[in-house]
matplotlib code that plots the C-alpha trace (Angstrom):
import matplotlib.pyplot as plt

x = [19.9, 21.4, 23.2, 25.3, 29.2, 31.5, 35.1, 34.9, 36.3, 37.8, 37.4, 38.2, 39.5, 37.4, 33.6, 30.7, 28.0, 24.9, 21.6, 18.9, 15.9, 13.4, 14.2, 14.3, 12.0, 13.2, 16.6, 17.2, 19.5, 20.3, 22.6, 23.9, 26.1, 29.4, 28.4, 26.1, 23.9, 22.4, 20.3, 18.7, 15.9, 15.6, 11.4, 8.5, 8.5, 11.4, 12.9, 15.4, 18.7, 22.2, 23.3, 26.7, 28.1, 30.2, 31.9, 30.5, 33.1, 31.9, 34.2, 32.6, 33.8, 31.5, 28.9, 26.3, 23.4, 19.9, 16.8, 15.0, 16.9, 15.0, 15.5, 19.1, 18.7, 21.7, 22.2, 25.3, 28.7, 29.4, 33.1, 34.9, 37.9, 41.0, 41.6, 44.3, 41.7, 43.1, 40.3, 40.0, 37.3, 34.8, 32.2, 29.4, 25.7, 22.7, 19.5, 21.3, 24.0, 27.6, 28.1, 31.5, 35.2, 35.8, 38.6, 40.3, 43.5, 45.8, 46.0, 49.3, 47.7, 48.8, 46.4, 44.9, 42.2, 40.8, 38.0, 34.7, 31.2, 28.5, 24.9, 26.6, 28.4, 32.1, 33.9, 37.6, 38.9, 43.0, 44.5, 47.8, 49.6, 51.2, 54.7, 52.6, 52.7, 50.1, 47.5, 44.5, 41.4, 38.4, 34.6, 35.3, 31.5, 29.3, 25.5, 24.0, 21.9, 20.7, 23.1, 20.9, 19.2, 16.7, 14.7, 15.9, 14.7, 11.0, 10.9, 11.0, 8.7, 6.5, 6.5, 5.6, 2.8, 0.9, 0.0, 0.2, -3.5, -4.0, -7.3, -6.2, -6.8, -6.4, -5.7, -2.0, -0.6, 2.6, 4.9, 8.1, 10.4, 13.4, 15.9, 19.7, 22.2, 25.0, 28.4, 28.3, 25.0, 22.3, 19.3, 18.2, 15.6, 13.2, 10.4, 7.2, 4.8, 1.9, -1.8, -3.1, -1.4, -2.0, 0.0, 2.6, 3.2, 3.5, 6.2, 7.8, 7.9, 9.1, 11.8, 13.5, 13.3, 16.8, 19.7, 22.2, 22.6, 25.2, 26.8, 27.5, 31.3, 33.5, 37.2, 36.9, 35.3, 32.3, 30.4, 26.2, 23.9, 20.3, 18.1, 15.1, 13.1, 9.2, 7.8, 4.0, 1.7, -0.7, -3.1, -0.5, 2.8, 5.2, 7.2, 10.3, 9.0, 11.2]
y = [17.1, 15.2, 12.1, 8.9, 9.4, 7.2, 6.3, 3.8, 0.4, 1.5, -0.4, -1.4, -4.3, -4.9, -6.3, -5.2, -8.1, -8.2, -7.4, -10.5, -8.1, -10.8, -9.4, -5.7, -4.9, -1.5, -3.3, -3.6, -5.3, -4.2, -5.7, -4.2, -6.7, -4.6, -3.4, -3.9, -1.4, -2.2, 0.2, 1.3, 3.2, 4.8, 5.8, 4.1, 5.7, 4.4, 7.9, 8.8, 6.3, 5.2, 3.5, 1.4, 0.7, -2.8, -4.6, -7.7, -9.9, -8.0, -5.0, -1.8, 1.0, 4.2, 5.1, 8.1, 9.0, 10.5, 12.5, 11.4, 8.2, 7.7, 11.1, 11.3, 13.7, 13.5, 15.0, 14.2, 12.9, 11.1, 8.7, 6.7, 4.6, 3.1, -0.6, -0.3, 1.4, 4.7, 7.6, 8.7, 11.4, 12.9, 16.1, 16.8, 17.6, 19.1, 18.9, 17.6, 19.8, 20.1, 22.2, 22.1, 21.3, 18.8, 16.8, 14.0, 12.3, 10.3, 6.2, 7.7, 9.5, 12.8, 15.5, 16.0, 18.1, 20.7, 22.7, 24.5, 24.5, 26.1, 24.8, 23.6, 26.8, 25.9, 28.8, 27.9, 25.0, 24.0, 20.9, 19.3, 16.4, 13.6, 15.4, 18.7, 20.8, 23.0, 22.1, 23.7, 22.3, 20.7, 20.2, 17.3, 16.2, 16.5, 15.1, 12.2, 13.5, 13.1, 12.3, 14.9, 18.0, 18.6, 19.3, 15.8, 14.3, 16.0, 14.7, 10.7, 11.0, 13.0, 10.6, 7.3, 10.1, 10.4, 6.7, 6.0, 4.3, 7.1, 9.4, 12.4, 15.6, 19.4, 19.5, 19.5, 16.2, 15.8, 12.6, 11.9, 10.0, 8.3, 5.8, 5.1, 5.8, 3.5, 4.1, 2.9, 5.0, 2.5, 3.9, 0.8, 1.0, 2.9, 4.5, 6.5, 8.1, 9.5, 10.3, 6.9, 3.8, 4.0, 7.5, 5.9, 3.0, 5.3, 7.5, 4.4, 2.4, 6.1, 6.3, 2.9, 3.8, 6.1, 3.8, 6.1, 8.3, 10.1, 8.8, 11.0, 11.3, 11.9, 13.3, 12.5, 8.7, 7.8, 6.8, 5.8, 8.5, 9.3, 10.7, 12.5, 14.6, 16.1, 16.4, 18.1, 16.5, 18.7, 16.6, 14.6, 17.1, 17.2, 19.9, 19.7, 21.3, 23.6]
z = [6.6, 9.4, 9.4, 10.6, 10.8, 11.8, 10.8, 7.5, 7.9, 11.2, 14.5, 18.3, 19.5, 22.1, 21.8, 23.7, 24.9, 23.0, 24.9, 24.7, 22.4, 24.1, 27.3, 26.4, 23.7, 22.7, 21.9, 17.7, 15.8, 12.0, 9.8, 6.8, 6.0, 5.8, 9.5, 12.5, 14.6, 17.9, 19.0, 22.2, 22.1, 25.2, 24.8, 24.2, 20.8, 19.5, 18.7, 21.5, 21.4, 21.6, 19.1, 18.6, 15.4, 15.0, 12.1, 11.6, 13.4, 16.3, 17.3, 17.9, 15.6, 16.6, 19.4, 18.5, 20.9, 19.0, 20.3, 16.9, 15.5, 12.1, 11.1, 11.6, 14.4, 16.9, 20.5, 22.4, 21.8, 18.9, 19.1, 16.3, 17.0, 14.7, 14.7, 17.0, 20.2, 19.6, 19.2, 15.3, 16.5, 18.6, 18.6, 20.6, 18.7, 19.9, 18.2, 15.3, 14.4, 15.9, 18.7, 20.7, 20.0, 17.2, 18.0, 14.9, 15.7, 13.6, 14.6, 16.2, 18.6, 17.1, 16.0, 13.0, 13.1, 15.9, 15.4, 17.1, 16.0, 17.2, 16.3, 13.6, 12.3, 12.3, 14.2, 14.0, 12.6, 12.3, 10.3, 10.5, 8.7, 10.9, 11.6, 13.2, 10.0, 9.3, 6.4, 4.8, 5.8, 3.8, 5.0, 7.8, 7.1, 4.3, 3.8, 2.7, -0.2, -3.9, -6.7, -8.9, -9.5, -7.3, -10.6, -12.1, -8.1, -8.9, -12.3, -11.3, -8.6, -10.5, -13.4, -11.0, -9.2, -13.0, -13.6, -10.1, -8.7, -5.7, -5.2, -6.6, -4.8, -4.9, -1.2, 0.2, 1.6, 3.2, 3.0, 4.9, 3.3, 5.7, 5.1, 5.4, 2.1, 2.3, 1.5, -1.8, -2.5, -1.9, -0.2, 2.8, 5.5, 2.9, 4.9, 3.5, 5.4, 3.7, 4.8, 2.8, 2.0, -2.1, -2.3, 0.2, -2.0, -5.5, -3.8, -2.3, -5.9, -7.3, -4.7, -5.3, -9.2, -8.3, -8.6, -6.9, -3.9, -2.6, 0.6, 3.4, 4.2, 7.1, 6.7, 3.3, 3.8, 2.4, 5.1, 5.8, 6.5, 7.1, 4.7, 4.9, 2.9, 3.5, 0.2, -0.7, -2.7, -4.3, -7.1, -8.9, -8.6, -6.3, -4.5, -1.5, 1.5, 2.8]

ax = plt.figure().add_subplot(projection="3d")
ax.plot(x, y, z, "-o")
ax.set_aspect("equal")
plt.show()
């Protein structure tokens, strides 16, 4: 799984100008009330971006860069700041996992975290409180995901795909399910793709039946994140594919 992280309720003082999306088409908005994306999509097929995060009286708290933005999948540097303008941290990612030194200050200035990943496997990683002393360090990220068993996830979808009105068939279907969780567990920006519309719509009415997910956090903050999932349809059951 990959995901969106950025510093909770952190921001910069200074504003960036807002492109005119009349003038440049791949140019998106999103509000999600608590905080604002505008995102550049850099291809015609809206997957490559950069994408700036703002609160929503307009200062910019985190800038991330994507080779596939709906799925979550991150390459290049990601940067949160504090309120006050001071770095709070910064990693490079390639093909959507860590990769290089992680680097997380306190609003101070002063270090808090240094680590080293490598595609994603953290190689070294030290942590200190705000005088300099030495701490044990927890996972600085972790995914936005289910709030269940994967067992309990199967069950509800399964449920909505036995009196759903699809053709039913012994061949294999794929779906894609994307969306954002938020960081109080909502799931926004719900996205199904499936090879027909009426087994799109079942999963989709199935998917918003869940009335908590679990956000993905940062240093401990809950944070948004992407979530996707490939799931294979085969009649009416359902299995993750791996």
């Amino acid at each position: 799984m990959n995901f969106i992280l950025w510093g909770a309720l952190l921001c910069l003082v200074v504003s960036a100008p807002v492109p005119n999306p009349e003038v440049n088409p791949l140019f998106e908005r999103r509000d999600h009330g608590t905080y604002i994306e505008e995102i550049t999509f850099l291809n015609k097929r809206r997957e490559v971006a950069v994408v700036r995060t703002f609160t929503p009286s307009g200062f910019r708290i985190a800038e991330e860069h994507y080779v596939n933005y709906d799925q979550g999948i991150k390459h290049g540097i990601t940067r949160s700041w504090y309120l006050n303008g001071q770095t709070y941290w910064s990693c490079d990612y390639k093909n959507g996992e860590m990769h290089g030194p992680l680097l997380v200050y306190y609003p101070d200035g002063s270090t808090k975290r240094r680590a080293y990943y490598k595609w994603g496997a953290q190689r070294e990683s030290k942590c200190f409180d705000r005088d300099g002393q030495p701490l044990l360090c927890d996972d600085f990220t972790k995914p936005a995901g289910i709030a269940m068993t994967e067992a309990e996830f199967l069950a509800t979808l399964k449920a909505e795909l036995r009196k759903g009105a699809f053709e039913s068939t012994n061949l294999d279907r794929y779906v894609s399910v994307l969306g954002i969780i938020e960081a109080d567990g909502r799931l926004t920006n719900l996205s199904v793709s499936a090879p027909d519309d009426d087994l799109g719509e079942v999963l989709k009415t199935a998917v918003k039946q869940i009335p908590y997910w679990k956000p993905a956090t940062v240093d401990g903050n809950p944070v948004p994140g992407h979530y996707y999932v490939s799931l294979l349809i085969r009649s009416r059951e359902v299995y993750l594919s791996k």
